[in-house]
C-alpha positions in Angstrom: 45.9 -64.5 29.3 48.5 -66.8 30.7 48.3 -70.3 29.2 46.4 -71.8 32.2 43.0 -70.6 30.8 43.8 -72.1 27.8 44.5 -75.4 29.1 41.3 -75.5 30.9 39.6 -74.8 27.5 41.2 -77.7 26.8 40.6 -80.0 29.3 36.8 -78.8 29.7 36.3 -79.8 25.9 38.4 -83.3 26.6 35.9 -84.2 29.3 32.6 -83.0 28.1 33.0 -84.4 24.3 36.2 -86.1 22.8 39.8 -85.5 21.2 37.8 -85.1 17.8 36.2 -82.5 19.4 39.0 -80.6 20.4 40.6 -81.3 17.5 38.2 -79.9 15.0 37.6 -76.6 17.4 41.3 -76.5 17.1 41.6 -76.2 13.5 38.1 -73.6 13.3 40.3 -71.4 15.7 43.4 -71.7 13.7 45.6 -73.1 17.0 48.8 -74.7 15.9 49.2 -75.8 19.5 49.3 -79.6 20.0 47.8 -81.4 22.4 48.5 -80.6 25.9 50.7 -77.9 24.3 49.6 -74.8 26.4 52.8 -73.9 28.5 50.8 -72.6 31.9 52.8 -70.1 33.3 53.2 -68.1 29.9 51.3 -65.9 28.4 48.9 -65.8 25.4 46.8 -63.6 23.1 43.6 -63.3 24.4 42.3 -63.7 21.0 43.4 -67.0 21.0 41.0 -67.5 23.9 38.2 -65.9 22.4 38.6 -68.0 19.1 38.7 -71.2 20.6 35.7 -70.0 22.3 33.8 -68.9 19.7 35.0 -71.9 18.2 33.5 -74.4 20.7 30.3 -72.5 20.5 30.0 -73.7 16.6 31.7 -77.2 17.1 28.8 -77.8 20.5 26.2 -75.8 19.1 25.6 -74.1 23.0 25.3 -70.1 23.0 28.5 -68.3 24.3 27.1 -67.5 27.7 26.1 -70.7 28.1 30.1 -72.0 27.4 31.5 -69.5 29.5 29.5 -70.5 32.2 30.4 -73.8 32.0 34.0 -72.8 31.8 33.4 -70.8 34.8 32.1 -73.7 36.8 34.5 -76.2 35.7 38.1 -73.5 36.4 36.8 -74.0 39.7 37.6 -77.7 39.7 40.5 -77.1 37.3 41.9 -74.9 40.1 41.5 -77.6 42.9 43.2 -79.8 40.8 46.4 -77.7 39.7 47.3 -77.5 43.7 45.0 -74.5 44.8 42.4 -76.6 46.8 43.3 -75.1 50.2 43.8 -71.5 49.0 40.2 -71.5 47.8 39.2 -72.9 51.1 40.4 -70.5 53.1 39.1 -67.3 51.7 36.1 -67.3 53.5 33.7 -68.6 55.9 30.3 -67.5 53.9 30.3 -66.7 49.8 30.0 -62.8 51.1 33.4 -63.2 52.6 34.7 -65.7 50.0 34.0 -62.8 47.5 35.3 -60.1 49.9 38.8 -62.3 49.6 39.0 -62.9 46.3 40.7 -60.2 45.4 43.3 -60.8 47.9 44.2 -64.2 46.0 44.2 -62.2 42.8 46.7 -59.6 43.7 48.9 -62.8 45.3 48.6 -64.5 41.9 49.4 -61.3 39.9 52.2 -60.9 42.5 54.0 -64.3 42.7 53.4 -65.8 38.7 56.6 -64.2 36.4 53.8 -62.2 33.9 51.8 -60.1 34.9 47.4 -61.1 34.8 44.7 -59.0 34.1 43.0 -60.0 37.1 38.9 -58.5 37.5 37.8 -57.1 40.7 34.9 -57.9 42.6 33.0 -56.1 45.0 30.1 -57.5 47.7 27.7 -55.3 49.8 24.7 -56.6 51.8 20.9 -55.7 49.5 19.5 -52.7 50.4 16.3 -54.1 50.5 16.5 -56.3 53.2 16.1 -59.2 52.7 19.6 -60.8 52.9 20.4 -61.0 49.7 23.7 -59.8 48.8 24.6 -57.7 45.7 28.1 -59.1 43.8 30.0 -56.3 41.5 32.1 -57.5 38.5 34.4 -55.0 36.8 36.8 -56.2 34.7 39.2 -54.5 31.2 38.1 -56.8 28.9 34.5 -55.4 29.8 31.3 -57.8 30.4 33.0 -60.5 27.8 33.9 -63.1 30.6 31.5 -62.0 33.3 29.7 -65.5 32.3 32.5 -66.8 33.9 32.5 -65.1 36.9 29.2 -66.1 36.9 30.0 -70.0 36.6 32.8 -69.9 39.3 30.5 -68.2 42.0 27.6 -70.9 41.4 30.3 -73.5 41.7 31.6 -72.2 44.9 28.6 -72.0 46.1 27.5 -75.4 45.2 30.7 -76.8 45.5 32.6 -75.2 48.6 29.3 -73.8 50.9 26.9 -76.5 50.1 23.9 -74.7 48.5 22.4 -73.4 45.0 22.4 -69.8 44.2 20.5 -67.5 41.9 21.9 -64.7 40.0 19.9 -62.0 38.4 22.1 -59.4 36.4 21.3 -55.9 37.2 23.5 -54.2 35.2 26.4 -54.9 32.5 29.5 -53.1 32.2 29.8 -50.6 29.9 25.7 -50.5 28.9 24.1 -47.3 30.0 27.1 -46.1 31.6 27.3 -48.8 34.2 31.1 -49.2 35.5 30.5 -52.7 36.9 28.6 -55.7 36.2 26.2 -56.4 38.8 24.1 -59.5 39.8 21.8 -60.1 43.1 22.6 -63.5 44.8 19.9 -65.3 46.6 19.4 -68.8 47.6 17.1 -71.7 45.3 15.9 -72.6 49.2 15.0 -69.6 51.4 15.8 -71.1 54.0 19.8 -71.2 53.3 19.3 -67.8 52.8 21.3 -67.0 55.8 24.4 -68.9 54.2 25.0 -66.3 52.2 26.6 -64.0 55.3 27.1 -66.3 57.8 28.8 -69.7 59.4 26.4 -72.4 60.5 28.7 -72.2 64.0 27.6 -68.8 64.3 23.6 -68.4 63.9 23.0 -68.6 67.0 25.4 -65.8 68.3 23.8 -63.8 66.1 20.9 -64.3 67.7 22.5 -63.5 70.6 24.4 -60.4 69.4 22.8 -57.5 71.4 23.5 -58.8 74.4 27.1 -58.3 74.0 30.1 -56.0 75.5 30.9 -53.1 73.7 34.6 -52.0 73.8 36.1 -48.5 73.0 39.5 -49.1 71.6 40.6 -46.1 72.7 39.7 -45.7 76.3 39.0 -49.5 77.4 35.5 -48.8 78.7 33.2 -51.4 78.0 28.9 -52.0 78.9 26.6 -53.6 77.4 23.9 -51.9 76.0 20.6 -51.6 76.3 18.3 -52.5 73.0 17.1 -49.9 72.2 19.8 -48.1 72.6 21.7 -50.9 70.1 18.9 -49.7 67.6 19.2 -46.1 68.0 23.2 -46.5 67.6 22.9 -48.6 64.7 20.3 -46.1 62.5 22.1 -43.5 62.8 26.5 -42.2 63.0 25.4 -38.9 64.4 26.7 -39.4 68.1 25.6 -35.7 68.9 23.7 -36.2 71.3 25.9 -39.3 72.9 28.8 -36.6 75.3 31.0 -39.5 76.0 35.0 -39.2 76.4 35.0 -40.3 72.4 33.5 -36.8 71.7 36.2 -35.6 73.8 39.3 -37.3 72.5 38.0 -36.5 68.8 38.6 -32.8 70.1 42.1 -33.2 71.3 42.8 -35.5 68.3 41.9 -32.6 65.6 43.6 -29.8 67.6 46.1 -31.2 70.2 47.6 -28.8 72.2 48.9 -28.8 75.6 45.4 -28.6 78.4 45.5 -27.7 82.1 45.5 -31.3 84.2 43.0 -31.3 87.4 44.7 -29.6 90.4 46.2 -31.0 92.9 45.7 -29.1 95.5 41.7 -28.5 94.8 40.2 -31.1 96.1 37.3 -32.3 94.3 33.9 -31.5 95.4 32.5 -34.5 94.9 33.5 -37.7 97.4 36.1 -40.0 96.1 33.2 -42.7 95.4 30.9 -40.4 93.7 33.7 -39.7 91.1 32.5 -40.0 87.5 34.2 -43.2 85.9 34.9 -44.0 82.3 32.2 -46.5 82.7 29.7 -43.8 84.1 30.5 -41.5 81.3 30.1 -43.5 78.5 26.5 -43.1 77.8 24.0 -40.1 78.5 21.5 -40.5 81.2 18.7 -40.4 78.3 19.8 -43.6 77.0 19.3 -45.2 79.9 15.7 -46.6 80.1 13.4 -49.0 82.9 14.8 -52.6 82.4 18.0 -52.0 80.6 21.4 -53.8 81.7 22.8 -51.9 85.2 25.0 -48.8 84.0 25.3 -46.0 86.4 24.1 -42.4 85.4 26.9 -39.9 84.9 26.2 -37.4 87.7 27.1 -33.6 87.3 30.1 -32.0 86.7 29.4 -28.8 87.7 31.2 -28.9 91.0 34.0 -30.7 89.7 37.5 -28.8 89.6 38.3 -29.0 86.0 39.8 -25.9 84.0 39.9 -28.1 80.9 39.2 -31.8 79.4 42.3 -34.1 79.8 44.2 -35.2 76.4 44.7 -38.5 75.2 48.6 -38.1 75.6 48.1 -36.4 78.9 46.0 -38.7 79.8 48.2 -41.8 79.8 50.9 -39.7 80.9 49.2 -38.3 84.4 48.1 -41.0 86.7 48.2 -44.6 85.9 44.9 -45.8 85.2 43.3 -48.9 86.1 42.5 -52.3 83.9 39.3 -51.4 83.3 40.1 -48.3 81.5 43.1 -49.6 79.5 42.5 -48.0 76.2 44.9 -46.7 73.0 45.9 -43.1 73.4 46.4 -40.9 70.2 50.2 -41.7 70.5 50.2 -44.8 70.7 47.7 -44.8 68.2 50.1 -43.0 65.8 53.0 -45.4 66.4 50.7 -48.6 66.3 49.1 -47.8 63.2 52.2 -45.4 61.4 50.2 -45.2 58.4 46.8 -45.0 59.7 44.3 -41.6 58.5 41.5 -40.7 60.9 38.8 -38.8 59.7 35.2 -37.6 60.9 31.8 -37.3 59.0 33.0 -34.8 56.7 35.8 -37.0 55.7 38.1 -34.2 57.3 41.4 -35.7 58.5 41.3 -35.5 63.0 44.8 -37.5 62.9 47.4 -39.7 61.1 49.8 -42.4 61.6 53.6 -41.5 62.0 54.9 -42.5 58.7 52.3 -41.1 56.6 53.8 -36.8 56.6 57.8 -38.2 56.0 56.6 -40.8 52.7 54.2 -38.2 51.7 56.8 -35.3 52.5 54.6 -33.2 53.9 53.9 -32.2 57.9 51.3 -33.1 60.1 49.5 -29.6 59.5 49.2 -30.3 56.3 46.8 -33.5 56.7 44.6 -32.1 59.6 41.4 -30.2 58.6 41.6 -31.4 55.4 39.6 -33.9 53.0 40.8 -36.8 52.4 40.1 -36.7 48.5 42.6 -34.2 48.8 45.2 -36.8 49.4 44.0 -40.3 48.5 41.6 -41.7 45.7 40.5 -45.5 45.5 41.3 -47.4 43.1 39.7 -50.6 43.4 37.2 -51.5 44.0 36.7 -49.2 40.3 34.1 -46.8 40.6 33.9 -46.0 44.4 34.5 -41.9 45.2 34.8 -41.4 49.5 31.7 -40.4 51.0 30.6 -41.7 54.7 28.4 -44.4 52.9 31.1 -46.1 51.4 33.1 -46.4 54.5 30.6 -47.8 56.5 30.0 -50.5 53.4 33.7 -51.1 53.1 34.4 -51.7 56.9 34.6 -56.0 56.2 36.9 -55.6 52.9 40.2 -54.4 51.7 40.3 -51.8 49.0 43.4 -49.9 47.7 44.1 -46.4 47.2 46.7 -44.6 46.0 48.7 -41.3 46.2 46.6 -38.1 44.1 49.5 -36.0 43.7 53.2 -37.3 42.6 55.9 -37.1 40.2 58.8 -38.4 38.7 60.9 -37.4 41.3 58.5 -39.1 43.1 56.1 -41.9 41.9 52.6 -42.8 43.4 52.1 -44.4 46.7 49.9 -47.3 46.5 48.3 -48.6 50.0 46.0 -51.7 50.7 43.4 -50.1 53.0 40.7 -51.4 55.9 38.2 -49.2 57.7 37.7 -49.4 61.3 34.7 -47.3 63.0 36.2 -45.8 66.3 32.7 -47.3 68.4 29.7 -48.4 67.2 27.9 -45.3 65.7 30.7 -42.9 65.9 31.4 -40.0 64.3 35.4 -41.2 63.4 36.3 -43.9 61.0 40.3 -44.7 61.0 41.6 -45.8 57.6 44.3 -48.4 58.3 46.9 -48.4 55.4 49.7 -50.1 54.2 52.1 -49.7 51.3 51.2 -51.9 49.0 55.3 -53.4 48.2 54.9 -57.0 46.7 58.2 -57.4 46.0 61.8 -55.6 46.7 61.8 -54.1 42.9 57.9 -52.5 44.0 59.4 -51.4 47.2 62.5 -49.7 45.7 60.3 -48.1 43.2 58.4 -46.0 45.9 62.0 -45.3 47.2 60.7 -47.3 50.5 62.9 -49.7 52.8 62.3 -51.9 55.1 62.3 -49.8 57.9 59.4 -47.5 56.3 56.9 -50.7 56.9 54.9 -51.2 59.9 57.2 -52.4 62.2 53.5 -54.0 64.0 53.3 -57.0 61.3 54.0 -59.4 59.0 54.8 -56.9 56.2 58.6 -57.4 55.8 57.8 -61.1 55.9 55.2 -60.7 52.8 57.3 -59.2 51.0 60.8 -61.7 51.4 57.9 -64.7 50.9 56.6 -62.9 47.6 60.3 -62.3 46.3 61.1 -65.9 47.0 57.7 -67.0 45.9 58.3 -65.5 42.3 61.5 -66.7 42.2 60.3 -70.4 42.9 57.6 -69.5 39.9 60.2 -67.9 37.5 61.8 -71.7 38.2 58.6 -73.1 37.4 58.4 -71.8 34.4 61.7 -72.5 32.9 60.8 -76.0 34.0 57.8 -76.2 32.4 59.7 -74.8 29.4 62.8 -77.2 29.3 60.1 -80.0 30.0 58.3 -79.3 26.7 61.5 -78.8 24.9 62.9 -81.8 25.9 59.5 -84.0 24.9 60.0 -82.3 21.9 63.1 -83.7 21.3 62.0 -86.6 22.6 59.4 -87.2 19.8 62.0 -85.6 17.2 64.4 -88.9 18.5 61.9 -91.4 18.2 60.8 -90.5 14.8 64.4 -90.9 13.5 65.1 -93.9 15.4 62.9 -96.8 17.3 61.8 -96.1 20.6 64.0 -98.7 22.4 66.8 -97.6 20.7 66.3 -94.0 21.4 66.0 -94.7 25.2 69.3 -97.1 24.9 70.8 -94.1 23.4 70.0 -91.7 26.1 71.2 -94.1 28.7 74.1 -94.5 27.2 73.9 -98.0 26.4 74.9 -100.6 23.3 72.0 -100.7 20.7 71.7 -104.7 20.4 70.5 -106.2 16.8 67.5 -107.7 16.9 66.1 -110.2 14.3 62.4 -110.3 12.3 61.0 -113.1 11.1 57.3 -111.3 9.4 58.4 -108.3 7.7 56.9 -106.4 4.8 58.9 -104.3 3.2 58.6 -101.2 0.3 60.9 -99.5 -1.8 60.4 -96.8 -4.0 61.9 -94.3 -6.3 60.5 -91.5 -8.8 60.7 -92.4 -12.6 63.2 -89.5 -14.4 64.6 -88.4 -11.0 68.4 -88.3 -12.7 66.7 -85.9 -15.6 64.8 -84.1 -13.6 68.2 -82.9 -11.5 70.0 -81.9 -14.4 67.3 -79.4 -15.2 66.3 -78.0 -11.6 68.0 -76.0 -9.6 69.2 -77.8 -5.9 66.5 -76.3 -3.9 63.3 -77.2 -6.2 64.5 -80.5 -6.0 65.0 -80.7 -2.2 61.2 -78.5 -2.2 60.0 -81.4 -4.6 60.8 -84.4 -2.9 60.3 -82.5 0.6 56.3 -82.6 -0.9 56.2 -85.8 -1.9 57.6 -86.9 1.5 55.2 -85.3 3.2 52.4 -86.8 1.9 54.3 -90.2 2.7 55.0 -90.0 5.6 51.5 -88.7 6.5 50.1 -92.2 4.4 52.5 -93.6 6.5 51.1 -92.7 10.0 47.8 -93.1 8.3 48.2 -96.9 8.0 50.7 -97.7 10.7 54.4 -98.3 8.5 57.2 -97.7 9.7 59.7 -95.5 7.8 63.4 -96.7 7.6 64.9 -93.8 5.7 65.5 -92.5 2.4 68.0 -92.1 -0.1 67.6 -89.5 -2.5 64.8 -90.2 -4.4 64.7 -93.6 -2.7 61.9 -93.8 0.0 62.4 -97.2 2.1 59.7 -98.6 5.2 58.7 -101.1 6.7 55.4 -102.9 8.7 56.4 -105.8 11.3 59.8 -104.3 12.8 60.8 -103.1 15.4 57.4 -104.0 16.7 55.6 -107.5 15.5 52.6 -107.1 13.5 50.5 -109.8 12.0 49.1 -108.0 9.8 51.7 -106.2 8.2 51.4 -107.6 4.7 48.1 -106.1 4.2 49.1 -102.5 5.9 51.9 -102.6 3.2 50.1 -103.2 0.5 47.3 -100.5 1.7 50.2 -98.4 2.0 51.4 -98.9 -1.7 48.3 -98.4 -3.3 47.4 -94.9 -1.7 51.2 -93.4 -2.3 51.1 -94.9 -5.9 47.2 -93.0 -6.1 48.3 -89.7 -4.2 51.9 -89.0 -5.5 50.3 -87.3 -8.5 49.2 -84.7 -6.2 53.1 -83.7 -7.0 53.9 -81.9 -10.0 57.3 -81.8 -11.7 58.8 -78.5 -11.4 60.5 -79.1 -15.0 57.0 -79.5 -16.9 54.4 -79.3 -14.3 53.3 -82.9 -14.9 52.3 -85.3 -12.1 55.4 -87.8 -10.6 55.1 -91.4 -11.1 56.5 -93.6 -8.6 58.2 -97.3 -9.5 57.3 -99.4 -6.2 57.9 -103.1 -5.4 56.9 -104.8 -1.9 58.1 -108.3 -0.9 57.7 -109.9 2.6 60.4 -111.5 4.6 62.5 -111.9 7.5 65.7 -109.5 7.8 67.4 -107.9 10.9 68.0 -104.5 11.9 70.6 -102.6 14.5 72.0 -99.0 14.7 75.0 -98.5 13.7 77.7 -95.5 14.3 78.3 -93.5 17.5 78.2 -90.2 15.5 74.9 -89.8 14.0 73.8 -92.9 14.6 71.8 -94.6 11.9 68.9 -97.5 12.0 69.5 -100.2 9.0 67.9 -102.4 8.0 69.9 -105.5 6.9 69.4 -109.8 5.2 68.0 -110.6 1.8 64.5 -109.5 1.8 66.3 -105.9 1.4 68.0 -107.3 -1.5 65.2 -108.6 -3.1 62.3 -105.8 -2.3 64.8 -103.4 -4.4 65.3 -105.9 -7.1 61.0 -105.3 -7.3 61.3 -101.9 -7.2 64.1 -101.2 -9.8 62.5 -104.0 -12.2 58.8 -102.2 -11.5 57.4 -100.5 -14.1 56.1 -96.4 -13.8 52.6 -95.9 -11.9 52.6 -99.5 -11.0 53.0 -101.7 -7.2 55.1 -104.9 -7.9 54.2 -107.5 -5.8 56.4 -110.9 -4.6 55.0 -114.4 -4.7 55.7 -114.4 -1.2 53.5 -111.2 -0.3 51.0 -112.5 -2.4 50.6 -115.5 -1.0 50.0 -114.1 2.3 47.3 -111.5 0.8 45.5 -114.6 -1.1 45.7 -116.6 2.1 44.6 -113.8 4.8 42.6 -111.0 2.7 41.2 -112.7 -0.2 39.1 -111.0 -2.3 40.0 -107.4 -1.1 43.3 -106.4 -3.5 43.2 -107.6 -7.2 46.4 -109.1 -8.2 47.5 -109.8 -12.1 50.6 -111.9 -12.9 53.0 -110.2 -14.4 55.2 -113.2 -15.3 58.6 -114.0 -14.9 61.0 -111.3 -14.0 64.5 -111.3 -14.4 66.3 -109.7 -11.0 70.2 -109.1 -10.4 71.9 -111.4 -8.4 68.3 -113.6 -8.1 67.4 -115.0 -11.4 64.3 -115.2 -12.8 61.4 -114.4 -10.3 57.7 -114.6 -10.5 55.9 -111.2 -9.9 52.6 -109.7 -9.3 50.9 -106.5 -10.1 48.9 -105.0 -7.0 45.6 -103.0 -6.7 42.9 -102.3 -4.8 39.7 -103.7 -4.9 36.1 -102.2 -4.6 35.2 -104.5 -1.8 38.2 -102.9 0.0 36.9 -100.1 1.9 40.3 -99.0 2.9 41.4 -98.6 -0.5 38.4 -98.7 -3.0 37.4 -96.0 -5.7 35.5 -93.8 -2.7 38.1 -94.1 0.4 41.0 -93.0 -1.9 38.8 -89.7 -3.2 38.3 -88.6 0.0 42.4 -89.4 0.7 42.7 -86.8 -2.2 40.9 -84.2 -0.6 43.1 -84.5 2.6 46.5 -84.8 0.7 45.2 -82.0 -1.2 44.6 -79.9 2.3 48.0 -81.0 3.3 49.7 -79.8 0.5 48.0 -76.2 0.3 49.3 -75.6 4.2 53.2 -75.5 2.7 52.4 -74.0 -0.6 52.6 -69.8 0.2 55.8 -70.8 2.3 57.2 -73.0 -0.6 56.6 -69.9 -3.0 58.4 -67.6 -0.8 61.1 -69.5 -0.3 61.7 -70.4 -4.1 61.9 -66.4 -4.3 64.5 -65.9 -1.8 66.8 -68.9 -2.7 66.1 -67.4 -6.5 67.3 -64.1 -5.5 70.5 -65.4 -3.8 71.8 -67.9 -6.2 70.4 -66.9 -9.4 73.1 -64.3 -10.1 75.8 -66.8 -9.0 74.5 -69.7 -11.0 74.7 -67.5 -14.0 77.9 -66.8 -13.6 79.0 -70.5 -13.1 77.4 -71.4 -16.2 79.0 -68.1 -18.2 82.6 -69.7 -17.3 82.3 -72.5 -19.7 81.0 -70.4 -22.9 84.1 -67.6 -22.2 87.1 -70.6 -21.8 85.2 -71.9 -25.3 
């Protein structure tokens, strides 16, 4: 799935619960993605969908359907929001036609964004039983898993986009007891708005209106309004038998044309020129005609007329010219209009076919005529539909596409986007107008098409220069989107190395000025036996042990808002006050150094596997700080309460926080009665003299730092820790596999020049 879906997962959890929410359904689904990580436009495991999910169903405590639903609902929104608002509100007047569409915004979707979707299909027909319901199909690869979804984004259409609430009662589901689809009935919550469903408020009441209407042959021209009962008869039934009208006619010439004998010239008809049967005259049989019906003159007798044979629809344009009334499409025209059109007749025999469709099929015109169109074409969406006269009558309001049955490598399959259109209202001839279904240039060479094989009657060649340039602009999009993430990235990676202001002074280009701190806190730290511990490791444990240790720092550190300087070796130096002003930054110090001096036991010397005591000393201040260099530019810190917070550390004893007077005082003054502090005495400090010290710990009237708060820091330092041990171990194995054998060596050169 690409990473919009994901995105929404995570923006629906963000605005029905909280960040902790997300967070925690995060870490059940084992995402490593950060926040607002999703990159849109790429595309993702659907797994990963699937467990975040299932994830939200433990974390909320809803049922799955009942999540996916709300997903469903809420994409809708999400949607709107990303740009897509208009695109939604154009697919359709009704939710019938909206859902007719749908698939058309799929297919641009899957045609214009650089991966490829698995996009479901839907399919809408009117309810059998009358009522005006309408019955919604849902088929999709991934089975019935997300048809909650496509439940949840029709209900907010509805609600949403069309103004009223829907109902949907599941018939089937995909792949129980065979079915190929999953299928709901829609109704209204009102009856009354039932009506919505199929139709525009603007057009009610011309359907009230609608027998009264013109009928049109497109074909001949004729046009007459028909009588109501005659409407009825010609909508129950497609068998126009009994109907002789010049249809029936032109349906002959179209299956078999062939040259026909033209009225003579010099027989003179035996009927007066105003008596003459007229297109109008013959378009209905004088039984149709009934007392009270709209004015439409009987056809009168042919028997005296001087015909040897019936006029074709080529010869018929060709002979005399004909008048407005009877302007109509001949079979030619017909062809060339629609070069990829297939005509067929209740037996789904092909009458006649567009132009184009014998030279991309490379076969002739024979070959189509008489046959069945199965023969030739199969649907392939909507999934499930084989041709029968029922289907085309259903799919006369919607696209479908179909493709090529037989083909080869020489060769590939011909994929067409298809519409049916019912020669008259009841007739026996549906034409199925095609088109080849080229997104893109690449599509189009790959049925060995050009340009000048599209319908030169359209907007084709257009669609398919807008799609290229469309997924190029998308492609861009996505790199975009990509460099944009990279770049916060680094970003972040800037600012953790160097103050914010000073980051952005570096990007611009600019001079880094010093900046002065009068309330600073600052700590300094080392591990006791570091220099023995080197001598007996090899480089890479030690970089792996203090790599630990740091770690679970730096996460203390973020815990209690410090600010880390740098370190130095073993040497780990931060701060609380600069480069932004804190008032309290005495106490988040001395927080700070009681839970590293509790939690750095959690690291075990590789030498002996015993835990690593820290010497720490904390003294508060003012001092200065700048960057400095223009190649790997470093933050310093500089003045003398640097001097003097390393005189604590190095004069510190193992396991143990030495505190200044100064710090002290400030703890005693602000937070008395939350750390205990024991003199230590006078300490003797390089380059100071004899100072007074202070040993810090916490006390059980601290919550932040009390007996409890720091056992439930172990279990989280602990959790931290196990997330880097199986790489740790690998890692030692590879650098021990590398180096061992030359480390052996160096240390054999020593014995053999002995």
């Amino acid at each position: 799935m690409l990473g919009w879906i994901n995105d929404c997962v995570e923006k629906l959890v963000l605005a029905k619960f909280d960040l902790d929410a997300w967070h925690s359904i995060k870490e059940k689904a084992g995402c490593k993605v950060e926040d607002g990580g999703f990159y849109k436009l790429d595309p993702y495991p659907d797994q990963t969908t699937v467990d975040l999910v299932m994830a939200a169903v433990e974390v909320s405590g809803l049922s799955a359907e009942a999540i996916l639903e709300t997903f469903g609902a809420f994409f809708v929104e999400y949607v709107r929001d990303e740009g897509y608002d208009n695109l939604l509100r154009c697919q359709g007047s009704n939710l019938k036609d909206f859902m007719a569409n749908i698939n058309a915004m799929h297919q641009h979707l899957q045609d214009t964004f650089p991966n490829k979707m698995t996009m479901p299909q839907f399919w809408v027909e009117d309810d059998e039983s009358g009522d005006g319901a309408i019955i919604l199909h849902y088929h999709s690869k991934r089975g019935s898993l997300l048809a909650p979804v496509a439940k949840g984004v029709v209900c907010q259409v509805a609600s949403d986009q069309f103004g009223y609430e829907i109902k949907m009662e599941r018939l089937r589901t995909q792949g129980e007891e065979g079915a190929e689809q999953t299928s709901w009935k829609i109704s209204t919550v009102d009856p009354d708005n039932l009506w919505k469903l199929t139709m525009r408020a603007e057009c009610k009441q011309m359907n009230a209106t609608y027998q009264a209407k013109q009928m049109k042959c497109p074909f001949t021209g004729m046009t007459t309004a028909p009588s109501q009962s005659a409407n009825r008869r010609l909508s129950q039934t497609i068998n126009t038998a009994s109907v002789p009208s010049v249809i029936e006619v032109n349906e002959a010439d179209i299956r078999r044309p062939r040259k026909r004998a033209k009225f003579s010239s010099n027989q003179p008809s035996s009927l007066p020129t105003s008596e003459q049967p007229s297109n109008e005259d013959m378009f209905f049989d004088s039984k149709e005609i009934e007392e009270g019906d709209p004015v439409v003159k009987k056809a009168p007798s042919l028997e005296n007329t001087s015909v040897t044979a019936p006029l074709s629809i080529e010869e018929e344009l060709s002979s005399e010219p004909v008048s407005d009334s009877a302007i109509g499409l001949s079979g030619r025209v017909t062809r060339s209009l629609f070069p990829y059109h297939i005509m067929v007749d209740l037996d789904l025999k092909i009458a006649q076919v567009g132009n184009k469709m014998p030279t991309v099929m490379q076969l002739s015109e024979d070959d189509f005529v008489g046959r069945c169109i199965s023969e030739f074409l199969v649907v392939t969406k909507p999934v499930g539909i084989q041709w029968s006269w029922k289907w085309l009558r259903l799919l006369e309001d919607q696209a479908f596409d179909v493709q090529t049955v037989e083909h080869s490598s020489e060769r590939p399959a011909l994929k067409f986007k298809t519409t049916v259109v019912h020669v008259t209202e009841g007739s026996s001839l549906a034409m199925l107008v095609l088109t080849p279904d080229a997104n893109n240039l690449q599509e189009l060479r790959e049925m060995k098409m050009t340009f000048s094989d599209l319908p030169l009657h359209g907007a084709h060649r257009e669609s398919i220069l807008l799609r290229e340039h469309l997924s190029s602009q998308i492609n861009s999009a996505a790199k975009m989107e990509q460099l944009s993430h990279s770049l916060e990235q680094e970003k972040t990676l800037l600012e953790s190395m160097l103050p914010a202001h000073a980051a952005e002074g570096l990007r611009q280009g600019k001079t880094v000025e010093p900046r002065l701190h009068k309330n600073v806190t600052l700590f300094f730290s080392d591990i006791v036996n570091f220099t023995n511990m080197c001598h007996r490791l090899y480089p890479w444990q030690v970089i792996e042990m203090l790599n630990r240790l740091y770690c679970v720092m730096d996460f203390l550190g973020e815990r209690y808002g410090i600010f880390k300087i740098e370190t130095i070796g073993d040497a780990y130096v931060c701060s609380c006050g600069l480069p932004q002003e804190d008032e309290q930054h005495f106490m988040k110090v001395a927080h700070f150094a009681i839970a590293v001096n509790h939690c750095c036991r959690h690291v075990v010397s590789p030498v002996d596997g015993s835990p690593l005591q820290l010497r720490i000393g904390i003294h508060s201040g003012s001092c200065a700080s700048g960057v400095v260099g223009t190649k790997r530019p470093q933050y310093c810190v500089f003045g003398d309460t640097v001097n003097t917070t390393a005189r604590h550390e190095s004069t510190g004893e193992p396991g143990k926080v030495q505190c200044s007077s100064t710090t002290r005082a400030l703890l005693e003054s602000h937070c008395k009665g939350s750390f205990v502090l024991k003199e230590r005495g006078l300490v003797s400090m390089k380059g100071k003299g004899d100072m007074k010290t202070w040993w810090l710990e916490g006390h059980e009237s601290n919550d932040v730092v009390n007996r409890s708060a720091l056992e439930k820091l172990d279990k989280e330092i602990l959790d931290l820790l196990a997330q880097s041990s199986f790489q740790t171990v690998l890692r030692n194995r590879v650098f021990e596999s590398i180096f061992s054998p030359v480390l052996s060596i160096a240390e054999e050169i020593p014995k053999r020049d002995e």
